[in-house]
C-alpha positions as CSV (number, residue, x, y, z in Angstrom):
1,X,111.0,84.7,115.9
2,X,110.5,82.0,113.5
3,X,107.2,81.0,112.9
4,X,106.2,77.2,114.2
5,X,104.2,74.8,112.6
6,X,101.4,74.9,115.0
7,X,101.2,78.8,115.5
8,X,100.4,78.7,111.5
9,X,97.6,76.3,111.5
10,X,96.3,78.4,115.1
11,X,96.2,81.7,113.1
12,X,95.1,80.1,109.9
13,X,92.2,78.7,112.0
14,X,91.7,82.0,113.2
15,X,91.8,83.8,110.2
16,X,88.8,81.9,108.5
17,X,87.3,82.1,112.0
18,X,87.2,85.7,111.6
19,X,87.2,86.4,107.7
20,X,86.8,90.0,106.6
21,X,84.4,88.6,104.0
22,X,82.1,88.0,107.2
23,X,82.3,91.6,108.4
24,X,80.0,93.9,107.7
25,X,82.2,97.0,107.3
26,X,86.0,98.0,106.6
27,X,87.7,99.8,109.4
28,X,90.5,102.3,108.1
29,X,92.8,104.3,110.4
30,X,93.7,107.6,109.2
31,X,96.6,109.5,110.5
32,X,96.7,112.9,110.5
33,X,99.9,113.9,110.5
34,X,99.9,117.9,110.2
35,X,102.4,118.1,112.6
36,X,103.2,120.5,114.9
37,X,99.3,120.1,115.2
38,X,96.3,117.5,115.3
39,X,98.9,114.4,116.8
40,X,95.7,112.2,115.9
41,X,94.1,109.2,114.3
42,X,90.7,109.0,112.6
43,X,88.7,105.8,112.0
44,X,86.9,105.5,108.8
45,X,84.2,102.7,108.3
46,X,82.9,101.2,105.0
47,X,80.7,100.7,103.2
48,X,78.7,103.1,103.1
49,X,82.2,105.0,103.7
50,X,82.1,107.4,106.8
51,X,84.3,109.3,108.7
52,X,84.0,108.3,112.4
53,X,85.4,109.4,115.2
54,X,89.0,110.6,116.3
55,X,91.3,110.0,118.8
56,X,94.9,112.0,119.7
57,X,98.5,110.2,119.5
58,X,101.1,111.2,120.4
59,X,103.4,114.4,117.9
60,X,103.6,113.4,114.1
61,X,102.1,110.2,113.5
62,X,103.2,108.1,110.8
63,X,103.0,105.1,110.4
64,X,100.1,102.2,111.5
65,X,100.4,98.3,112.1
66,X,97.5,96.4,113.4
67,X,98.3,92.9,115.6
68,X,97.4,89.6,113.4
69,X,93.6,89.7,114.1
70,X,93.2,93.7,114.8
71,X,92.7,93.8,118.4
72,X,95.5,96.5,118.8
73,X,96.6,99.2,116.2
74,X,100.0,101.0,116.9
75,X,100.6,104.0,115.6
76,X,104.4,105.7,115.2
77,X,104.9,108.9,116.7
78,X,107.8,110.2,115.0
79,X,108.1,113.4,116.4
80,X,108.1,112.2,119.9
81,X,110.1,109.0,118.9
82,X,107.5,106.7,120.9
83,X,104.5,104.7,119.9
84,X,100.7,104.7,120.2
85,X,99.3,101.8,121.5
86,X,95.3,102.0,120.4
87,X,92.4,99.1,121.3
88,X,90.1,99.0,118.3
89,X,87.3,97.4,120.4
90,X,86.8,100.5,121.6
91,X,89.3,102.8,119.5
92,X,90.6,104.3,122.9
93,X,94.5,105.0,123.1
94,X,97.1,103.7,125.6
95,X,100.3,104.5,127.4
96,X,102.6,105.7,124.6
97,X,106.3,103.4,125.0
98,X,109.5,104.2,123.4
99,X,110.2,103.1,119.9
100,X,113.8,102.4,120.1
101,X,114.8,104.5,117.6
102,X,114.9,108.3,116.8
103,X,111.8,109.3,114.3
104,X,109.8,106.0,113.3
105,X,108.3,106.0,110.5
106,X,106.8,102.6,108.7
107,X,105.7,99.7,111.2
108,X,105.4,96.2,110.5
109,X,103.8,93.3,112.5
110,X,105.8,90.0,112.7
111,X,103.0,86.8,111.4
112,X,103.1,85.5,114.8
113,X,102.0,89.0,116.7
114,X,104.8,88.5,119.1
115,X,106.9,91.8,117.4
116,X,106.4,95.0,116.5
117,X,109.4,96.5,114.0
118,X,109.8,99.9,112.9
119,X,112.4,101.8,111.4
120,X,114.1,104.9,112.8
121,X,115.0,107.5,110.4
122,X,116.9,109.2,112.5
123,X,119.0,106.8,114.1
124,X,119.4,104.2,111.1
125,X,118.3,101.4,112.9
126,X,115.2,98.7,112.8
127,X,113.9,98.6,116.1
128,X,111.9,95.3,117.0
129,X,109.9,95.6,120.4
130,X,108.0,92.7,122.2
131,X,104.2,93.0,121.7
132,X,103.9,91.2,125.2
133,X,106.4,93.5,126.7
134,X,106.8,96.7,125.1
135,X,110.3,97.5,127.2
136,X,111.5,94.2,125.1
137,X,113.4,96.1,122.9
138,X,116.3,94.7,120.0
139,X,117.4,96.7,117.6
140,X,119.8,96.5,114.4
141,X,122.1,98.9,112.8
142,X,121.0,99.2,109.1
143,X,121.1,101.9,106.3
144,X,121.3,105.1,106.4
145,X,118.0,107.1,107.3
146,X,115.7,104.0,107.1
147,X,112.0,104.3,105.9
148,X,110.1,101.6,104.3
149,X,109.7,98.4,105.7
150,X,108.6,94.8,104.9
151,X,108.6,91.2,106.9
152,X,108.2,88.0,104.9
153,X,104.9,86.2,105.6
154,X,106.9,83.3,107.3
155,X,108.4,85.9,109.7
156,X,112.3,84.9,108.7
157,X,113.6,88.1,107.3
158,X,113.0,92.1,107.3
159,X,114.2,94.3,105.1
160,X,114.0,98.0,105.3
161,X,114.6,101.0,102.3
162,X,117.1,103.3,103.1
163,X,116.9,106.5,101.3
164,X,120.2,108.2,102.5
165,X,122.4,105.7,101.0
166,X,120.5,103.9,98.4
167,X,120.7,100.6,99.7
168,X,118.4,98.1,101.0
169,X,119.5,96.0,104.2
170,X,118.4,92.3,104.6
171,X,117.8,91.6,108.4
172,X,117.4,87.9,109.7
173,X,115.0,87.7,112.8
174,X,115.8,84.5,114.3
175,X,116.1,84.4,118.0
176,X,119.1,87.4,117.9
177,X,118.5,89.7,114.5
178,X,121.4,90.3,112.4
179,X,121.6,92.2,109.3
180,X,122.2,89.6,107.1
181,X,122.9,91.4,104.0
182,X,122.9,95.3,102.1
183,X,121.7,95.4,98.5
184,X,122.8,98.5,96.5
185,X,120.1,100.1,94.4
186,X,121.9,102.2,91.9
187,X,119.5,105.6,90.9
188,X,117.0,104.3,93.7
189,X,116.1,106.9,96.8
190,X,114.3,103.8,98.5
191,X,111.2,104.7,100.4
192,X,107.8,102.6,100.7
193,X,108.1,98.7,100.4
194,X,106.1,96.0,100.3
195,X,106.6,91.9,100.1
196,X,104.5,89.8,97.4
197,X,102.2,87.6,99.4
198,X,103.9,83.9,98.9
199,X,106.9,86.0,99.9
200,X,109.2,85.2,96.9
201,X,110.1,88.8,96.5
202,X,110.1,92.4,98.0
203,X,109.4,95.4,95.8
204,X,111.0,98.4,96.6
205,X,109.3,102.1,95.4
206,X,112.0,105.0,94.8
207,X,111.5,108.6,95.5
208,X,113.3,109.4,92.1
209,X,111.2,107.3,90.3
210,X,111.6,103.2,89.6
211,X,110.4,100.0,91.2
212,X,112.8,97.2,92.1
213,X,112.5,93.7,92.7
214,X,114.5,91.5,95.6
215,X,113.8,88.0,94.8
216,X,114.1,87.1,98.8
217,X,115.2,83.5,97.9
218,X,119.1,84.7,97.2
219,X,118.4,88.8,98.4
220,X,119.6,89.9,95.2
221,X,118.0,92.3,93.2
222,X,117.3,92.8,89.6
223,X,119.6,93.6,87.1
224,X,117.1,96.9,86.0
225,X,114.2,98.3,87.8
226,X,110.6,98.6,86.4
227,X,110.3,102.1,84.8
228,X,107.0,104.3,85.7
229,X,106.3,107.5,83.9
230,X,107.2,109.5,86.6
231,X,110.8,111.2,87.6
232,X,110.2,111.9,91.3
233,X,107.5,111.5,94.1
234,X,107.4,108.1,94.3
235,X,106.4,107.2,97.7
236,X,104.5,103.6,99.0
237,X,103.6,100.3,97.6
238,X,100.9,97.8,98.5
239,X,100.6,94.2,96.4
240,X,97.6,92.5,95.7
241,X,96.2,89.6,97.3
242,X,96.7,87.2,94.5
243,X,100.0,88.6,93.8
244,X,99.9,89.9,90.5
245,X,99.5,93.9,90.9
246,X,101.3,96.5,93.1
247,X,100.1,99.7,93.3
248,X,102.4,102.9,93.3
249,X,101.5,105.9,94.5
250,X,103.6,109.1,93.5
251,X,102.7,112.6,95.2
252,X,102.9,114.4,91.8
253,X,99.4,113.2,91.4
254,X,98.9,109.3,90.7
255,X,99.0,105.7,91.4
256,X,100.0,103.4,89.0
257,X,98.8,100.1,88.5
258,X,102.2,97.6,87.8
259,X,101.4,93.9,86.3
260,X,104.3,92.5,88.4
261,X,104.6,89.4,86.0
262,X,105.2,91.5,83.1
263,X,106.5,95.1,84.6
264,X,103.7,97.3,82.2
265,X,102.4,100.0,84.0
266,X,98.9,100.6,83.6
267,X,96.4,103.6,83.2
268,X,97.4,106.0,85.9
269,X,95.2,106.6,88.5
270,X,94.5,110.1,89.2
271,X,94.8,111.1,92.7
272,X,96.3,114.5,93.5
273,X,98.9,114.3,96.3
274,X,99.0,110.4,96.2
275,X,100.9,109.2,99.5
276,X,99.6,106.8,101.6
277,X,98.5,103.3,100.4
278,X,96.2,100.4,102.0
279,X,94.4,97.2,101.0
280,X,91.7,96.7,102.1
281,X,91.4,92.5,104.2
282,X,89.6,91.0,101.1
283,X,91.3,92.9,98.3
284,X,89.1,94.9,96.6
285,X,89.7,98.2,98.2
286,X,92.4,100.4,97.6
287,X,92.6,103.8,100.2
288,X,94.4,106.5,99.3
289,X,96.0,109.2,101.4
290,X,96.6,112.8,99.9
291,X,99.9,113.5,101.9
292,X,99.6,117.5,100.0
293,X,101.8,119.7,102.0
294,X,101.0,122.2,104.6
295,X,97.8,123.5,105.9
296,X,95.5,121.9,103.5
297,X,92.4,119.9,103.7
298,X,93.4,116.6,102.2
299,X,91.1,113.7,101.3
300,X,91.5,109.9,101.7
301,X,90.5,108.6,98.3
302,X,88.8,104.9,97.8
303,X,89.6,102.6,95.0
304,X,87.7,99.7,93.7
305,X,90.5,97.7,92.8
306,X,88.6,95.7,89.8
307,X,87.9,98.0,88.2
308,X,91.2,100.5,89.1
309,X,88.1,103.6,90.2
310,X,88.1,106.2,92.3
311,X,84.6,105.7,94.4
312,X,84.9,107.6,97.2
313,X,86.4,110.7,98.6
314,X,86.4,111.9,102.0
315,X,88.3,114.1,104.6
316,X,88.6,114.4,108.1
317,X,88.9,117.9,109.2
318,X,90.7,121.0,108.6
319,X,94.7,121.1,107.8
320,X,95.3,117.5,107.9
321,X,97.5,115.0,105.5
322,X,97.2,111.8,105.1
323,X,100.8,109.9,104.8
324,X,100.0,107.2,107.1
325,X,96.8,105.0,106.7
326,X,96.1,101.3,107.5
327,X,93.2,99.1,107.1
328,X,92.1,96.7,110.5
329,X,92.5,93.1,109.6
């Protein structure tokens, strides 16, 4: 699953080809994830930011991973333990598959396009299914009650957060994936994780509070975490283009800015129920899902990442939360 030479100068081709700088709008899908009811997703365009219209998945969506150049969104269903298969060109769902695992949750595209991982909480396993052939399906026995994933941007390793034991597993995705390694995070409930983008390290967000750092080069971790004000409710983590800021979100109500060269935590930014995380394709947008719990009418919140702002707030209908959100390439 390695990528080749020539499949990276094809997609970099591509990728200028179809620059989001020459789009018009941003595309956001929203899941609302009120389960046992509205199983659906809802597209947001920008800017000027609108709610558009809405489609049904299939029971509890979570999680949302576009294809390379955003023709297909998939969408985890983790009630239902299958998977949402939705063309954006005309934002019309497919055939749900089977995931491979019991409850996914995050979802992860390999750089190449050619898999789809996911991890199963319930079955403590990364699945990875063939985009070409969804009945393709390997998985790999990792930590206990997986959650957050990340792929490196050179498609060579995965690794997913497990929050029942603590640990991080290090999965190679060669031609057969192997776990290749566990890394113990000592006072870490691991959940959301993201990798920077030259893919020198993953950072890890904690339920009960800290960041950690992998350096990927050696999987080893650091020898203390980054400290944000904040004791619980950690929950995802998104990195900037460039590299040099990850934002936290923590459902007690903010998301911090971290400088990652440094570890200082900014100015909090004040977002009641702060869950889900996305970056916009150029950068300068940060959504925000309220992922407040039950029967309330949560918001998806829009940052201007220069200048760390709330611009925008909008919802999508009554008793809906917003855990899972994911911007179109």
């Amino acid at each position: 699953m390695h990528l080749h030479r020539t499949t990276m100068l094809t997609g970099l081709l591509a990728a200028t080809l179809a620059s989001p700088a020459a789009r018009a709008q941003y595309t956001l899908y929203v899941g609302n994830d009120q389960c046992p009811t509205n199983n659906s997703v809802t597209q947001f365009t920008g800017k000027p930011w609108a709610s558009g219209a809405t489609v049904p998945v299939g029971h509890c969506p979570a999680g949302i991973a576009f294809s390379p150049y955003g023709a297909t969104a998939w969408v985890m269903n983790a009630g239902a333990n299958t998977i949402t298969p939705i063309n954006t060109a005309t934002f019309t769902p497919g055939p749900a598959f089977n995931a491979g695992v019991t409850a996914p949750l995050f979802a992860a595209v390999t750089p190449d396009g050619q898999w789809l991982a996911t991890t199963g909480a319930g079955s403590n396993q990364l699945a990875l299914i063939a985009t070409g052939n969804t009945a393709v399906v390997k998985t790999v026995a990792v930590g206990a009650s997986p959650t957050g994933l990340a792929v490196l941007p050179d498609g060579s390793k995965a690794y997913t957060a497990n929050a029942g034991d603590s640990t991080v597993s290090v999965v190679s995705l060669g031609a057969t994936p192997k776990l290749k390694k566990t890394l113990s995070l000592p006072g870490c409930s691991p959940y959301g994780m993201a990798a920077t983008p030259d893919g020198s390290a993953v950072y890890v967000a904690c339920i009960t509070g800290p960041l950690w750092r992998i350096r990927t080069a050696k999987d080893k971790a650091d020898a203390a975490p980054i400290t944000l004000p904040q004791s619980s409710g950690g929950a995802q983590v998104v990195i900037t283009l460039d590299g040099k800021t990850a934002f936290v979100s923590n459902t007690n109500g903010a998301v911090y800015p971290v400088t990652l060269k440094t570890g200082a935590v900014g100015t909090p930014i004040a977002i009641p129920g702060a869950y889900g995380l996305a970056l916009s394709p150029d950068g300068k947008v940060l959504a925000v899902g309220n992922g407040d719990c039950c029967w309330l009418d949560t918001p998806v919140h829009f940052v201007k990442v220069s200048t760390q702002t709330v611009e925008t707030t909008l919802g999508t209908g009554t008793n809906y939360t917003h855990r899972w959100i994911a911007f179109r390439p």
